[in-house]
VONU-379299 format. One record per residue: residue in one letter; z, x, y of N, C-alpha, C in turn. Coordinates in steps of 0.2 Angstrom, whole numbers. Each point is the difference from the previous one (the first is absolute). Layout:
! residues N
R res  n.c3  n.c1  n.c2 ca.c3 ca.c1 ca.c2  c.c3  c.c1  c.c2
R   A     Z     X     Y     Z     X     Y     Z     X     Y
...
//
This chain:
! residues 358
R res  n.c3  n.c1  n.c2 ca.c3 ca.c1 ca.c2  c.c3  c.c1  c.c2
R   X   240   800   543     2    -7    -1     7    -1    -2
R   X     5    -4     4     6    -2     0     0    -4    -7
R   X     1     2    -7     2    -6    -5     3    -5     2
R   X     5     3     0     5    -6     1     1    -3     5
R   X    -2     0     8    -2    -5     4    -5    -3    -2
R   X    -8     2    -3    -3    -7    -5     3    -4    -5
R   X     6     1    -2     1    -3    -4     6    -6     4
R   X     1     1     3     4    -2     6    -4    -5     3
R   X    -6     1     4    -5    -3     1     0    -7    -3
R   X     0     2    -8    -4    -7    -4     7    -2     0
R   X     8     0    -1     6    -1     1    -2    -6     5
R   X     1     3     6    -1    -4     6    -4    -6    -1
R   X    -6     2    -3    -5    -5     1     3    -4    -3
R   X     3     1    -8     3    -6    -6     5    -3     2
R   X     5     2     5     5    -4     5    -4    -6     3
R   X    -5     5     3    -1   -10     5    -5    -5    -5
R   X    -2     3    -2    -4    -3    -6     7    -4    -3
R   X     4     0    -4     5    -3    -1     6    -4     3
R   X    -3     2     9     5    -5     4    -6    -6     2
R   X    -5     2    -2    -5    -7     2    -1    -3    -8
R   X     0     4    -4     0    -7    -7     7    -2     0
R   X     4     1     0     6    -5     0     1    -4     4
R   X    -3     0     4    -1    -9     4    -5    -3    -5
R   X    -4     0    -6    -4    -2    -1     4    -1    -8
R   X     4     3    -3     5     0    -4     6    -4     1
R   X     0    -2     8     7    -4     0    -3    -6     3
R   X    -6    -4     0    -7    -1     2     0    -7    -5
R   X     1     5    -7    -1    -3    -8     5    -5    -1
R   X     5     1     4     7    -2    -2     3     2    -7
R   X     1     6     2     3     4    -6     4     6     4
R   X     4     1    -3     5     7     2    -2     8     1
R   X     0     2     6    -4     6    -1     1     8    -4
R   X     7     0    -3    -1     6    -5     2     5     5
R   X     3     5    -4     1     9     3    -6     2     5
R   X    -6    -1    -4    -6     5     4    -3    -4     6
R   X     2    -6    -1    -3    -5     5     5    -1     6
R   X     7    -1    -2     5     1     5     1     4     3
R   X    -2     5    -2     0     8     4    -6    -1     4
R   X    -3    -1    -4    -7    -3     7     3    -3     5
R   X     1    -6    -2     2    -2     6     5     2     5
R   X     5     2    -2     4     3     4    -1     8     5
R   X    -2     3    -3    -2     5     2    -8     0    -1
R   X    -6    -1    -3    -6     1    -2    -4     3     9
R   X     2    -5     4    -5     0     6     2     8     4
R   X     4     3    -2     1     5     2    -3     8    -1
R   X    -2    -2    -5    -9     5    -3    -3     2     6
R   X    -1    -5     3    -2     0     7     3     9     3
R   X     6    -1     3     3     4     3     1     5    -3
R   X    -3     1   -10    -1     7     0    -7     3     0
R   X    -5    -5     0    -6     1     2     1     5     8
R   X     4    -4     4    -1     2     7     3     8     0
R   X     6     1    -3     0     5     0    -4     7    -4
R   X    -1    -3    -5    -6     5    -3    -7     2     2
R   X     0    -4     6    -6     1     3     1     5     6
R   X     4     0     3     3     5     5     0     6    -1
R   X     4     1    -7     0     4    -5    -7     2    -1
R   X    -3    -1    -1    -5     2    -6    -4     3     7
R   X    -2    -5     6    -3     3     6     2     8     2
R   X     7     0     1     0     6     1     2     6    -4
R   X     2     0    -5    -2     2    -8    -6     5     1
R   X    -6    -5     2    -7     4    -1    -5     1     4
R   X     4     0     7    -1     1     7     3     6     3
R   X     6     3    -4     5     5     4    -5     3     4
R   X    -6     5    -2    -3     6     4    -7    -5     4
R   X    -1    -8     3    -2    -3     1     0     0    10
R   X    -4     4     4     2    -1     5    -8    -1     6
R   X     3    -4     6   -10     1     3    -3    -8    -2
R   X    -5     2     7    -2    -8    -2    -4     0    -6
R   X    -3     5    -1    -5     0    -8     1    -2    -5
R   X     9     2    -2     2    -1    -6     5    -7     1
R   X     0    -3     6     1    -8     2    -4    -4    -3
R   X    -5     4     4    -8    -7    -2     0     0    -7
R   X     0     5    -6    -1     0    -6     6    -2    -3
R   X     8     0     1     4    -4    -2    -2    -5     1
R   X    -3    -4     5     0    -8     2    -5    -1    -6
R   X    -6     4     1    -7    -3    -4     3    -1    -8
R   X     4     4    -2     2     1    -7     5    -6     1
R   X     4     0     3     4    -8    -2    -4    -6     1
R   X    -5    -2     5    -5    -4     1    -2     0    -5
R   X    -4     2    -3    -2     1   -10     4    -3    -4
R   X     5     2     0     6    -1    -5     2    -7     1
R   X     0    -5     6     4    -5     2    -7    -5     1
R   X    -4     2     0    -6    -7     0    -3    -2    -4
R   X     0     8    -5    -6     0    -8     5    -2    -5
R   X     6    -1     1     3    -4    -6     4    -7     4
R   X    -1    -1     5     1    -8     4    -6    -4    -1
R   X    -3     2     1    -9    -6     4    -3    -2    -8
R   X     4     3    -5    -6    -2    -6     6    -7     0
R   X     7     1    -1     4    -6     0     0    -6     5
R   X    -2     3     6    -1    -4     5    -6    -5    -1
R   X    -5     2    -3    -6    -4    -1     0    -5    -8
R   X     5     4    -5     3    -4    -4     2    -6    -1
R   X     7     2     8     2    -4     2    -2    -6     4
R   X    -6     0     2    -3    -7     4    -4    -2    -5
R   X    -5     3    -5     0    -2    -7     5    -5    -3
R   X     6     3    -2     4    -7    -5     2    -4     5
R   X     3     4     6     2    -8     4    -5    -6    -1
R   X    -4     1     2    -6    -4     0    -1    -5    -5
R   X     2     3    -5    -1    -2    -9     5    -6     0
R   X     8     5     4     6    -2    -3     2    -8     6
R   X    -4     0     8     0    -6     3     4     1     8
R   X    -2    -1     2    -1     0     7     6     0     3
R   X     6     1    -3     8    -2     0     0    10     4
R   X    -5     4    -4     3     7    -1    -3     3     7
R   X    -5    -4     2    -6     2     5     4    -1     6
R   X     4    -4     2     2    -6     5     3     6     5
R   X    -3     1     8     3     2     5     0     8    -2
R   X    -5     3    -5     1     8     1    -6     1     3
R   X     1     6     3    -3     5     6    -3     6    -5
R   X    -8    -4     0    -3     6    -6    -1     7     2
R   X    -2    -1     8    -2     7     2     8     4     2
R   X     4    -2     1     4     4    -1     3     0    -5
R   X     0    -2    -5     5     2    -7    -6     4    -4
R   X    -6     0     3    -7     6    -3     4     6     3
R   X     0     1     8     0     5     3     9     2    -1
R   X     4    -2    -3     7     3    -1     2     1     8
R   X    -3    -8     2     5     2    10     5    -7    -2
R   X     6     6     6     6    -4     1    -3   -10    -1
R   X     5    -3    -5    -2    -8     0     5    -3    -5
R   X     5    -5     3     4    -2    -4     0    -2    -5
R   X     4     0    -3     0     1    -9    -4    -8    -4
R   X    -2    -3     6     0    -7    -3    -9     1     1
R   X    -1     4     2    -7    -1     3    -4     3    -5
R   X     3     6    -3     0     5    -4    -6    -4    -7
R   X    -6     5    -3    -4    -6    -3     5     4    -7
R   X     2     5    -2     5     3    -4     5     2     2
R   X     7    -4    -1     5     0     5     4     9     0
R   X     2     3    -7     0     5    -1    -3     4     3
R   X    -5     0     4    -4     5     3     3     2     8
R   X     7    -2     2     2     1     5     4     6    -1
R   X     1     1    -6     1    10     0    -4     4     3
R   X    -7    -1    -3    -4     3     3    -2    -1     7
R   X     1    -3     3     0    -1     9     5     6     2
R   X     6     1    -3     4     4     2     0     7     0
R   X    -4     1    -8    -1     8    -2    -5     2     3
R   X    -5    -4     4    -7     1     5     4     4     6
R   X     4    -5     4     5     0     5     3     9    -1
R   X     3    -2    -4     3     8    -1    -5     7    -3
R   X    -5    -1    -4    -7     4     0    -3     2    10
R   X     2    -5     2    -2     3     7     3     3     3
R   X     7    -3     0     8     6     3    -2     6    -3
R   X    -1     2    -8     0     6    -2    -7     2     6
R   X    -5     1    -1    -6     2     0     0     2     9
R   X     5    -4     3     1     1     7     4     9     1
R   X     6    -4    -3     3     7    -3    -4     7    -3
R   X    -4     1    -4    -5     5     0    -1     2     2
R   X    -5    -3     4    -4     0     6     1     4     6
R   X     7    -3     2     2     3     7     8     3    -2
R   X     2     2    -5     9     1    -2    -3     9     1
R   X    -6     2    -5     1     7    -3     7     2    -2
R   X     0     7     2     6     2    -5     7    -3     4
R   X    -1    -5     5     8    -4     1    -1    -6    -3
R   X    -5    -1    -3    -1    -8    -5     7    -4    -2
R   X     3     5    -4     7     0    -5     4    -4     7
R   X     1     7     3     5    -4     7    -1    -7     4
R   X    -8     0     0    -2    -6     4     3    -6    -4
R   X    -2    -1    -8     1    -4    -4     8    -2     1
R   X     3     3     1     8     0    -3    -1    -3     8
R   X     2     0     5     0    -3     6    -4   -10    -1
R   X    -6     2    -1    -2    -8    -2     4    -2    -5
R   X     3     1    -7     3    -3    -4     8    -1     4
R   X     2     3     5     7     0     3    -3    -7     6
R   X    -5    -2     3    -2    -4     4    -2    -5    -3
R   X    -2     2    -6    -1    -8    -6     9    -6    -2
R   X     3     8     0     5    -4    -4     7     0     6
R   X    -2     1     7     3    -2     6    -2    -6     2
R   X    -7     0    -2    -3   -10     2     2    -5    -4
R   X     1     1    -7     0    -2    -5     9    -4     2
R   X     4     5     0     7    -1     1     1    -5     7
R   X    -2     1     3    -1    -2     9    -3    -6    -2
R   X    -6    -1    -2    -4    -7    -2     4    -6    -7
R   X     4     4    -1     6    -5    -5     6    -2     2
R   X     4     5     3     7     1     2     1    -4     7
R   X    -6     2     4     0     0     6    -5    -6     5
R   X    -7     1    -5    -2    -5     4     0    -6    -6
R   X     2     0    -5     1    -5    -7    -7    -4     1
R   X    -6     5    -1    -6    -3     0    -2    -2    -8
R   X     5     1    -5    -1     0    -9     4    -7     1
R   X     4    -3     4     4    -6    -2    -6    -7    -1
R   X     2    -2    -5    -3    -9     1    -1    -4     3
R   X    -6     1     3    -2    -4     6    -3     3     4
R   X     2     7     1    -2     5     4    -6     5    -3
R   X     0     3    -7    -5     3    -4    -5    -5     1
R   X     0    -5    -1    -8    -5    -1    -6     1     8
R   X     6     1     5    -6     1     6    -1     7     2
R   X     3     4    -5    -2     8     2    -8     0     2
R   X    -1     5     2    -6     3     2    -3     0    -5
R   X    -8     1    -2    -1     0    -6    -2     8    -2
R   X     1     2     5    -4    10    -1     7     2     1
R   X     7    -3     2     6     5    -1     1    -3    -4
R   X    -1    -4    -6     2    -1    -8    -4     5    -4
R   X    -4     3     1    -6     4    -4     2     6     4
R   X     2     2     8    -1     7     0     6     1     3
R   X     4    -3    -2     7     3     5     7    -4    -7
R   X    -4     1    -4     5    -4    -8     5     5    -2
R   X     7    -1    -3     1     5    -2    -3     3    -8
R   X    -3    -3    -1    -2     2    -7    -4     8     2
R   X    -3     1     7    -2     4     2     5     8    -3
R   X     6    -3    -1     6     6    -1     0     2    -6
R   X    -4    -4    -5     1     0    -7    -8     7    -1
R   X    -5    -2     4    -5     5     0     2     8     2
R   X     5    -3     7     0     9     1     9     4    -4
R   X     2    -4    -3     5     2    -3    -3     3    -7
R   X    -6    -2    -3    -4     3    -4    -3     8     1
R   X    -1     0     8    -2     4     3     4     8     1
R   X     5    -4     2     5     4     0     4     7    -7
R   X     1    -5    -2     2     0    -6    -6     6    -5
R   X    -7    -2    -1    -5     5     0    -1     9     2
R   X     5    -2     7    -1     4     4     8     7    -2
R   X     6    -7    -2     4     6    -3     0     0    -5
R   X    -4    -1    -6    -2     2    -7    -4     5    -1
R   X    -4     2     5    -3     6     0     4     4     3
R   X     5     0     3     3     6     3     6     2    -6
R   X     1    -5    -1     6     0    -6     0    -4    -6
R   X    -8     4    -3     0    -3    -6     5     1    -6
R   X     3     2     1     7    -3    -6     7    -3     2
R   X     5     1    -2     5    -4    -1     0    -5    -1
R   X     4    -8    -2     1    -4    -1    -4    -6    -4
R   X    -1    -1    -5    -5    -2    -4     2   -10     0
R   X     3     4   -10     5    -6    -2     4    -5     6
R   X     3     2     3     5    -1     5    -2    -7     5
R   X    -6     5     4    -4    -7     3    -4    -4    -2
R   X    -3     1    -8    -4    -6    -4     4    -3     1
R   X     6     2    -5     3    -7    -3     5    -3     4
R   X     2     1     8     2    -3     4    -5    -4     5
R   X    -6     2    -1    -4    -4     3    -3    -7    -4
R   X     2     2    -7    -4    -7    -3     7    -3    -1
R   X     4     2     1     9    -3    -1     0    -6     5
R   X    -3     3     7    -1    -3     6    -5    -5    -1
R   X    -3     1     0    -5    -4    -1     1    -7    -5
R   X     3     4    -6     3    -8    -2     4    -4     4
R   X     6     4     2     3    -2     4    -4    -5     5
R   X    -3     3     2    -5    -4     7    -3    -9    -2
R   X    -1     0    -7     0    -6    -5     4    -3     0
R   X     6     3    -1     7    -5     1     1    -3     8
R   X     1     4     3     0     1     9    -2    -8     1
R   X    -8     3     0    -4    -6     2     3    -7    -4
R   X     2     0    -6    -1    -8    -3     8    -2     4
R   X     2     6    -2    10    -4     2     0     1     9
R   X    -2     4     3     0     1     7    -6    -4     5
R   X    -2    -1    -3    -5     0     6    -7    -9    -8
R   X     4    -1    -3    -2    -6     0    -8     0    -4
R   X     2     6    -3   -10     2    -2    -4     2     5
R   X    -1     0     7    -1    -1     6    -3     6     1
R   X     3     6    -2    -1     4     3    -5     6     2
R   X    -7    -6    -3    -7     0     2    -1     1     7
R   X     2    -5     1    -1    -5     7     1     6     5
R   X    -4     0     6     0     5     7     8    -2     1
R   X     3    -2     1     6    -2     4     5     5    -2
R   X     2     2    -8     1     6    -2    -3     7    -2
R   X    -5     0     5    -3     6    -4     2     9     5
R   X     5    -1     3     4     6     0     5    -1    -5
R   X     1    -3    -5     4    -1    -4    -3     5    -6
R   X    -6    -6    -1    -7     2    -5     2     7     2
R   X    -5     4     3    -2     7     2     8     3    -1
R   X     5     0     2     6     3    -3     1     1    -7
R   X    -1    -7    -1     1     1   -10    -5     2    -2
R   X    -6    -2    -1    -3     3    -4    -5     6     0
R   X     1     0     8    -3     5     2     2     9    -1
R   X     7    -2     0     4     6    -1    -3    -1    -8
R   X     4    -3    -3    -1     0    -8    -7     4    -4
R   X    -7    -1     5    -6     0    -1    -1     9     2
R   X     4     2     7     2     6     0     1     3    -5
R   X     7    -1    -2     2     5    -4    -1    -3   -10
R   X    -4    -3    -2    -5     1    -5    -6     2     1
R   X    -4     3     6    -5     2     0     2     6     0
R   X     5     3     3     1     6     2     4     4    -8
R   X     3    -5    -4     1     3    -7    -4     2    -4
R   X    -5    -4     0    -5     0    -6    -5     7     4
R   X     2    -1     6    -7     7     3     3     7    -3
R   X     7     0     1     5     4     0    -1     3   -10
R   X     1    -5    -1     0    -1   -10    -7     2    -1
R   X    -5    -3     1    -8     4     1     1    10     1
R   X     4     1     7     1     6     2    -1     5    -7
R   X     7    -5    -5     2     5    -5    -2     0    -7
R   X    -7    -4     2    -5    -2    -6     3    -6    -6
R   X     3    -3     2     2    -7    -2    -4    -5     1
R   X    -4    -3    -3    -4    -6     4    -3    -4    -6
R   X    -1    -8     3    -1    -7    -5    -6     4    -3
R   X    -2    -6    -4    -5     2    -4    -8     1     5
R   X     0     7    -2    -8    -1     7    -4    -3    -1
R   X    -4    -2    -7    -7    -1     3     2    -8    -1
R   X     5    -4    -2     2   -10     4     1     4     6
R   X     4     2     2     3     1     7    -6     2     4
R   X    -5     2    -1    -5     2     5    -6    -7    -2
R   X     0    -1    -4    -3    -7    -1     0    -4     3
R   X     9    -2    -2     0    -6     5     3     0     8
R   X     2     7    -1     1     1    11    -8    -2     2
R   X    -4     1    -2    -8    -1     3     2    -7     0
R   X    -1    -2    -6     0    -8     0     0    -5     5
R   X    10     3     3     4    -4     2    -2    -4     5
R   X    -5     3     4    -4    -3     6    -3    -7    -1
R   X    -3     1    -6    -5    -6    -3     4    -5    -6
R   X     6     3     0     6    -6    -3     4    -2     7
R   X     2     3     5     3    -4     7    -4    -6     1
R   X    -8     4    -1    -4    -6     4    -1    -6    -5
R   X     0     1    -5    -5    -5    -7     5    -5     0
R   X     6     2    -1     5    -2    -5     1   -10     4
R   X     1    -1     7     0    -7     4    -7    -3    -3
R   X    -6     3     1    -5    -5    -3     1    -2    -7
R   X     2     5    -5    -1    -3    -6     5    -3    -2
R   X     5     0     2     6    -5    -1    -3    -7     4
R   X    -4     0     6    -1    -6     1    -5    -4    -4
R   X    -4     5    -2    -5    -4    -4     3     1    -7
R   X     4     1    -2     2    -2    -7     3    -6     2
R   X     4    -2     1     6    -6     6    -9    -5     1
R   X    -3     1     1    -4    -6     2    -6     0    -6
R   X     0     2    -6    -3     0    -8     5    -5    -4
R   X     7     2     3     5    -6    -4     5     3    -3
R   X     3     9     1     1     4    -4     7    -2     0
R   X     3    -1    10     9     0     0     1    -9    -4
R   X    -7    -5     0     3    -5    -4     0     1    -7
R   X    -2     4    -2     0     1    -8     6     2    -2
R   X     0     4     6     9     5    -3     7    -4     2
R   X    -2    -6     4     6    -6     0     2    -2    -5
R   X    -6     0    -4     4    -5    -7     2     5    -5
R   X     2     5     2    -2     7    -5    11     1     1
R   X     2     2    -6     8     2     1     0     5     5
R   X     5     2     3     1     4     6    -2     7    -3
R   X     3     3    -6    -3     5     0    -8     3    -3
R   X    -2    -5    -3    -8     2     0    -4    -1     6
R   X     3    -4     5    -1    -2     6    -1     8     6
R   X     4     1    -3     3    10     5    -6     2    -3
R   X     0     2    -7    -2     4    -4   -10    -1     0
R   X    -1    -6     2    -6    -1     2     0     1     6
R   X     3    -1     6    -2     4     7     0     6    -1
R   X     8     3    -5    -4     9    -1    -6     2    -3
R   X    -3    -4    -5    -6     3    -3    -8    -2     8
R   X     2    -6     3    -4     1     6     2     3     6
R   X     5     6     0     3     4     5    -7     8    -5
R   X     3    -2    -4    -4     8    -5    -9    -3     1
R   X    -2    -6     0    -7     0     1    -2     2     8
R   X     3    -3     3     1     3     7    -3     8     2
R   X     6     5    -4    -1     7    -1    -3     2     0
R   X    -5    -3    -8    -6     3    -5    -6    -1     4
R   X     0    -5     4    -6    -3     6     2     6     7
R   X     4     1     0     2     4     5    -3     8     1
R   X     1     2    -8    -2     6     0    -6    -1    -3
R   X    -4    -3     0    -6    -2    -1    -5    -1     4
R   X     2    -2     5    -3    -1     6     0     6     6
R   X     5     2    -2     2     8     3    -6     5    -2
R   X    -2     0    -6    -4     4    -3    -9    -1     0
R   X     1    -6    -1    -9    -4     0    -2     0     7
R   X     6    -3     5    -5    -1     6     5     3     5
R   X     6     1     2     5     6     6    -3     6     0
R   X    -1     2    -6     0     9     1    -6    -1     3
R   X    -3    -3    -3    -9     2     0    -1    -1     7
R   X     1    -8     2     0    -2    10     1     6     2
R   X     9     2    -1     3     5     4    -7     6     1
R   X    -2     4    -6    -5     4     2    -4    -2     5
R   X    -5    -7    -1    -4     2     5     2    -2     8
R   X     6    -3     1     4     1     6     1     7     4
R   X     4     3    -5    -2     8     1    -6     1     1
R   X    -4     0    -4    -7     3     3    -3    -3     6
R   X    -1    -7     1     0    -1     6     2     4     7
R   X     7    -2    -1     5     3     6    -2    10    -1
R   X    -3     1    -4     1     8     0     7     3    -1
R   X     5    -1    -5     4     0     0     2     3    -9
//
């Protein structure tokens, strides 16, 4: 077990977790703070280190993984992994909407936001959960690759990531299918399967791939130039790109910055692992488990605290108890997080496996 990309994991998750309550902090009419303006500046890009840790971590513990046999059992164990800790929130979440009023219900597409098929984000019954339409997407690219790569897997890979990110370049530069006015009529299965964010999973892959060949050199070096960037990517976005830089229309921008940055912190911390450096293990295995069940919780219970009365209580509250009160409902969040990971994730996840035979 990788400590420190679990620990990374929970990172990731508490990024977007803090670019979604600072809408709810700025919401109050109060000033959002260090922890909250970094949310928002940078928060949503948790995301992009998810994508790439997941690429990562696939071929990580897939290296000697080749055949259809050992396809079918990568698929079945991800299926386990992406349903048994989705469907309990899923059914949660038509529970509180329900409670919270027919505002949250209006125009979502239940059986596809159950089944994690392509559906745009508005349809979406957990809007967050359109990560997961992606990491499905690319669970199937890999398991294809398995399957039929055998021992040229490596080579085949590196050819589809050269044709991902010749599409990717061609459909921005070329056919400006990302401009305004333009993204809104894309196709809706070439935004899910022909995305660049695709880049960010196999640059995960990659990268995996020369860490095992060349598990040492360069540690410190790449950490701290990748979290450097990373900030940087915060500034970028507020002063370049107008906070925006969520938005599809830059998202060869996105993917460049934070993607890279996402690389080379993951590849630090593995590298720092290598040489028996690593966070504190058992939070960092804790909450990497977690993190799944904080990506997903963290939008319901912000909306259900927000409709109990929470964001109008902290309007009339000074600005800094105001912060400090959405930090102490960022930490109940957590606590709910890793508690629900434990009582009902893991448990589900087993008998998924058991089902699946897996």
């Amino acid at each position: 077990m990788l400590i420190n990309i679990q620990f990374l994991r929970f990172l990731a998750a508490m990024l977007v977790v803090f670019y979604h309550s600072a809408a709810h902090v700025r919401a109050s009419g109060h000033g959002l703070g260090v922890f909250f303006e970094f949310g928002q500046s940078a928060g949503f890009a948790g995301v992009d280190i998810f994508f790439v840790i997941s690429g990562f971590i696939m071929a990580w513990t897939t290296v000697d993984a080749a055949g259809g046999y050992n396809a079918i059992s990568f698929a079945k164990r991800r299926v386990a992994r992406i349903y048994s800790g989705y469907w309990p929130f899923y059914l949660l979440a038509l529970g509180l909407f329900t409670q919270l009023g027919g505002q949250y219900l209006v125009n979502k597409h239940y059986i596809s936001s159950a089944l994690l098929w392509p559906t745009e984000l508005r349809h979406l019954l957990i809007p967050v959960s359109w990560t997961l339409i992606f990491e499905i997407w690319f669970y199937l690219i890999f398991a294809l690759l398995i399957a039929f790569g055998g021992a040229h897997k490596s080579r085949m890979f590196k050819l589809v990531t050269l044709a991902v990110a010749g599409w990717s370049l061609y459909t921005h530069f070329g056919r400006h299918a990302y401009d305004p006015g333009v993204l809104e009529n894309m196709n809706l299965y070439e935004q899910y399967l022909a995305f660049p964010y695709l880049l960010e999973f196999m640059a995960g892959v990659l990268l995996a791939d020369r860490l095992r060949g060349r598990p040492g050199g360069l540690a410190w070096t790449p950490l701290v130039a990748g979290i450097l960037l990373f900030v940087l990517g915060g500034w970028i976005n507020d002063q370049q790109f107008g906070g925006h830089l969520i938005k599809g229309y830059y998202i060869i921008w996105r993917v460049l910055i934070f993607g890279s940055a996402s690389v080379m912190i993951v590849a630090g911390l593995v590298r720092l692992e290598n040489r028996g450096l690593t966070l504190p293990g058992r939070f960092s295995l804790q909450a990497g488990a977690a993190s799944y069940a904080l990506y997903l919780s963290h939008t319901l219970i912000l909306a259900a605290t927000q409709k109990m009365g929470f964001n109008g209580w902290t309007a009339h509250l000074p600005a800094w108890q105001a912060q400090t009160a959405f930090l102490a409902l960022v930490t109940l969040i957590v606590v709910y997080s890793m508690a629900h990971y434990r009582l009902i994730e893991r448990p589900l996840h087993r008998v998924f496996r058991g089902w699946l035979r897996v």
